[in-house]
C-alpha positions in Angstrom: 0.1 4.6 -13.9 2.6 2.1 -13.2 0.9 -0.8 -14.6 4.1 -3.0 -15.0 4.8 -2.8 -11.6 1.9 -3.3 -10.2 1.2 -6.0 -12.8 4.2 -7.9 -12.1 3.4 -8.2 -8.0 0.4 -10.1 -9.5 2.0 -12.0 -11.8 3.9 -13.3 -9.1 1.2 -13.8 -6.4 0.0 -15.7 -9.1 2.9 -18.4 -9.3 4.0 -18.6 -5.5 -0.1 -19.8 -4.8 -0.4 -21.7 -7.6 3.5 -23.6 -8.6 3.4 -25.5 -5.4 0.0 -27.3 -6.2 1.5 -28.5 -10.0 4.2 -29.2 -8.7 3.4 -31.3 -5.2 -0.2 -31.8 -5.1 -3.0 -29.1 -3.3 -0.8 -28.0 0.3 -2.1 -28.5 3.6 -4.0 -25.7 5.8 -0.7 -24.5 6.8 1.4 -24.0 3.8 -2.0 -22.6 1.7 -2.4 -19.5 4.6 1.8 -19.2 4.0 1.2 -19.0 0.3 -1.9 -16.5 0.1 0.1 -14.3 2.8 3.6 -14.6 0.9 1.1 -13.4 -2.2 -0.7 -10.7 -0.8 2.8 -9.3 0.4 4.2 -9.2 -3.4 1.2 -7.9 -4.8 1.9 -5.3 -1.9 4.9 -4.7 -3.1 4.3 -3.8 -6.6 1.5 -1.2 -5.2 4.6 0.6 -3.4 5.3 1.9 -7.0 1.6 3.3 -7.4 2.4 7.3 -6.5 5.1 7.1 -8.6 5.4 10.2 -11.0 8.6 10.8 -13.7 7.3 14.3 -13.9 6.3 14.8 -10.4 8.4 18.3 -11.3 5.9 19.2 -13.9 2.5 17.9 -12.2 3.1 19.5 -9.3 1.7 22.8 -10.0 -1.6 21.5 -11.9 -4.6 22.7 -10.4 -6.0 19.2 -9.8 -5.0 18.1 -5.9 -2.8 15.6 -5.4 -5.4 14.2 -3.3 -7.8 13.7 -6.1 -4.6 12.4 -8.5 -3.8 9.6 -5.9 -7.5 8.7 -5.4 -8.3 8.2 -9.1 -5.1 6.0 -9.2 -6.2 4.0 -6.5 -9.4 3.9 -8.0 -8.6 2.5 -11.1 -6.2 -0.2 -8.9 -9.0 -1.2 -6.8 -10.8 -3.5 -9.2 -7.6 -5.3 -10.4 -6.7 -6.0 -6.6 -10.3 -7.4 -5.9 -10.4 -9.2 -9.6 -6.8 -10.8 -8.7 -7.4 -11.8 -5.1 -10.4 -13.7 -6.0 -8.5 -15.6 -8.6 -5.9 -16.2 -6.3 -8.1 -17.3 -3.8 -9.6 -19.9 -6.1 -6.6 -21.3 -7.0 -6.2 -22.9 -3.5 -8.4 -25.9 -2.7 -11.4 -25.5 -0.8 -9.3 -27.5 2.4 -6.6 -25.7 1.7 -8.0 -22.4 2.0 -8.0 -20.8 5.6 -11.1 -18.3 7.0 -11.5 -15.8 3.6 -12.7 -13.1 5.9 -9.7 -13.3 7.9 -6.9 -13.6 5.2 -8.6 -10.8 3.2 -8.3 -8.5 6.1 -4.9 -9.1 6.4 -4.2 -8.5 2.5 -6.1 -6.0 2.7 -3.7 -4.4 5.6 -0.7 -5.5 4.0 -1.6 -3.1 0.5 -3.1 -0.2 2.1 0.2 -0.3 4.4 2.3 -0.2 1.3 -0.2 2.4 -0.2 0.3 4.9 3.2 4.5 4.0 3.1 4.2 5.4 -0.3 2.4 8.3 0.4 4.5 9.1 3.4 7.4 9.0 1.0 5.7 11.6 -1.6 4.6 13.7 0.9 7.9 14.4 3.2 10.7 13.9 -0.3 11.0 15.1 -3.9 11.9 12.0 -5.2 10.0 11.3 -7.9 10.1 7.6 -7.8 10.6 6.0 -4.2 8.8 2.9 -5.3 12.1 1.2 -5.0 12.8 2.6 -1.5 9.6 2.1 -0.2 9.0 -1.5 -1.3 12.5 -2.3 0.0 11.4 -1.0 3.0 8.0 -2.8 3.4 9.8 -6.2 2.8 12.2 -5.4 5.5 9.7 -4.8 8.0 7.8 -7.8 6.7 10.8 -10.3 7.8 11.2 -8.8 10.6 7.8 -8.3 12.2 7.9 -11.7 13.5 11.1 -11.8 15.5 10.8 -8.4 16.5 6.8 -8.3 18.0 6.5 -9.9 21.1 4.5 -12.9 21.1 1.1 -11.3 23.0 1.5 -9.0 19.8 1.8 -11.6 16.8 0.5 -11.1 13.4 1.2 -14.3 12.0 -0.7 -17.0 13.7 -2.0 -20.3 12.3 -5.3 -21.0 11.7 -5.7 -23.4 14.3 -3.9 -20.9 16.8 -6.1 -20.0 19.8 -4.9 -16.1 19.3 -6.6 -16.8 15.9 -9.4 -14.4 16.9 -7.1 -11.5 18.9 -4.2 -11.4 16.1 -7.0 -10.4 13.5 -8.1 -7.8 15.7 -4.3 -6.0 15.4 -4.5 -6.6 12.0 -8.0 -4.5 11.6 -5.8 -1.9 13.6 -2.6 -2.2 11.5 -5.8 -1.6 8.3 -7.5 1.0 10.2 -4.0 3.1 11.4 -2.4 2.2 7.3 -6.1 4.1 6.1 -5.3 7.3 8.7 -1.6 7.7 7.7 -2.6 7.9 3.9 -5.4 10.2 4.2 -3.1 12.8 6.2 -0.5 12.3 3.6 -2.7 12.6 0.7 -2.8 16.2 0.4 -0.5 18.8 -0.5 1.9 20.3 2.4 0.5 22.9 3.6 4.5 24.5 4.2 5.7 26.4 1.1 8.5 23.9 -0.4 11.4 24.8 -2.0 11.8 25.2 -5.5 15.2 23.8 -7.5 16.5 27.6 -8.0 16.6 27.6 -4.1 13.5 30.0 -4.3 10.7 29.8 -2.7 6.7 29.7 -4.5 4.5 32.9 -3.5 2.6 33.9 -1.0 -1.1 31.7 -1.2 -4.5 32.7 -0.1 -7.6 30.5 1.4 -9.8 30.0 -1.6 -12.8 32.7 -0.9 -10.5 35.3 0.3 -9.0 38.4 -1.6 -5.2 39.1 -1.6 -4.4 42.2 1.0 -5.0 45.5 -1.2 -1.7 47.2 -2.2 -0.6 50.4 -0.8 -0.7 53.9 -2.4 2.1 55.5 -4.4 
């Protein structure tokens, strides 16, 4: 488990929400919904790194599925993102604070988004460890979202915004498309892959089946 990864995203969630309040009084309506988004993306970031494996070379044959691997890490990653978000939520004044229901779901989005970029990038490469690539790839598309979405199609509304309501409803799609992407990409391929020697692994069988019986002599 990458724990100093994902432990440094919350490490830093935790200063951009709560520097600005020692340091100029609790922020308006406004600036609080900037802060708890600007948090819930670097907290994102650092779960990029999640699927990361040194030895993905030697865990790759184990019997256990790499669907079951990835679940138990985002299992054990679950109660530290709900544990830090309600922390972080509380270090916002109560006026500050916009709709939790509303700013959760988009948090929520923005980490299973990074979880189903990272899965993406275990299931189609070899590299080991595209954290990196992945989370410099979720912060691009983070800056540019809101130049590039038309304005119908806007994510990043303010509270008081009467799209409010419709912008929330992408972002459930955004969460419930993010949920798809990493379930497909959870399991193994089903294509035989390549192995470093430029061979390729054996022939496999459904589970249940027998192989094909060998011919005589």
């Amino acid at each position: 488990m990458p724990w100093r990864a994902v432990g440094a995203g919350a490490v830093v969630g935790v200063l951009v929400v709560g520097l600005p309040r020692l340091l100029s009084g609790p922020p308006d309506t406004w600036l609080g919904l900037s802060l708890l988004r600007a948090a819930a993306l670097v907290f994102a970031l650092g779960l990029t790194f999640l699927l990361d494996d040194p030895a993905r070379g030697l865990t790759a044959p184990v019997p256990t599925r790499r669907w079951i691997r990835t679940g138990l890490r985002a299992a054990l990653v679950a109660p530290v993102a709900a544990l830090w978000w309600t922390a972080v939520l509380a270090l916002l004044p109560r006026q500050s604070r916009p709709p939790l229901g509303a700013i959760t779901l988009e948090a929520a989005a923005t980490a299973v988004l990074a979880l189903a970029a990272a899965a993406v990038a275990v299931r189609f490469t070899d590299e080991p460890e595209p954290g990196p690539s992945v989370a410099a790839a979720l912060l691009t598309l983070a800056v540019l979202t809101p130049t590039l979405l038309p304005t119908r199609w806007d994510l990043f509304v303010a509270v008081a915004d009467p799209h409010w309501e419709a912008a929330h409803v992408r972002w459930a799609v955004v969460l419930g498309c993010a949920v798809l992407v990493w379930t497909a990409c959870a399991p193994e391929p089903l294509r035989g892959r390549v192995l470093r020697n430029g061979s390729r692994p054996g022939p496999s069988f459904e589970r249940g089946t027998a192989p094909p019986p060998r011919s005589g002599a």
